[in-house]
N, C-alpha and C positions, 0 to 999 in steps of 0.2 A: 710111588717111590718114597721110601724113607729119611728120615730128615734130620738133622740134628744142630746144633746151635755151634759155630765156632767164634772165639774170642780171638784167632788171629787180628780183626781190626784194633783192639785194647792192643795188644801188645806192637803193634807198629804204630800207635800213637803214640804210645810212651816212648821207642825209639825218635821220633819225630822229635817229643819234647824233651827228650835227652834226659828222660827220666827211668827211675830201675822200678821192680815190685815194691822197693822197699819202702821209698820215696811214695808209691801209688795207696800204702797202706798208710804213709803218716799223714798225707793229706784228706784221706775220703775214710779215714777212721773206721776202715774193713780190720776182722780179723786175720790172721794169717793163716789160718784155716782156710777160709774163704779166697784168699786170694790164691792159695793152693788146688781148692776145686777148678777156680777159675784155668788155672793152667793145663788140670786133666781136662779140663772141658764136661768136667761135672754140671749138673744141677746146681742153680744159685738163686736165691730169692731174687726179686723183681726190688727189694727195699737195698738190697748192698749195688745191685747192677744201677738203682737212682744215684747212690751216697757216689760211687763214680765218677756217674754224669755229672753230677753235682759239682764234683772237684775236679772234674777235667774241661768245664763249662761247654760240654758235649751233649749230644743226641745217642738215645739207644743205639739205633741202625750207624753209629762211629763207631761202637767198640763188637758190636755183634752181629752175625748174619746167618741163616740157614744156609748149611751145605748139603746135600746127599751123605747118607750112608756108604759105606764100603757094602759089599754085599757081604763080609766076613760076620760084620758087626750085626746084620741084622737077622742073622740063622742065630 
């Protein structure tokens, strides 16, 4: 089965902290590029997914997890 990484956990932690993208970029000093792929659920280096943790004084597995594919996505 195919697999792929979702960031739904980031983005319900920053509801929790009652914080927006924008907020998430001035504190962990991402681009907005980056915080853009993040939303497609693009590809993102492992150094922006730390800068993050970093500033959400979190663990990887808080902001991200593997889900399954769609069967669309993987033909």
């Amino acid at each position: 089965m195919a697999r792929k990484i979702s960031y739904n956990k980031l983005w319900k932690l920053l509801i929790d902290k009652n914080m927006t993208r924008k907020d998430l970029r001035a504190i962990s000093n991402v681009s907005p590029a980056s915080i853009a792929k993040l939303g497609r659920g693009d590809n993102i280096t492992t150094a922006v997914l730390i800068k993050i943790c970093d500033a959400l004084e979190c663990e990887l597995a808080d902001i991200m997890e593997l889900v399954p594919c769609e069967a669309a996505e993987v033909e």
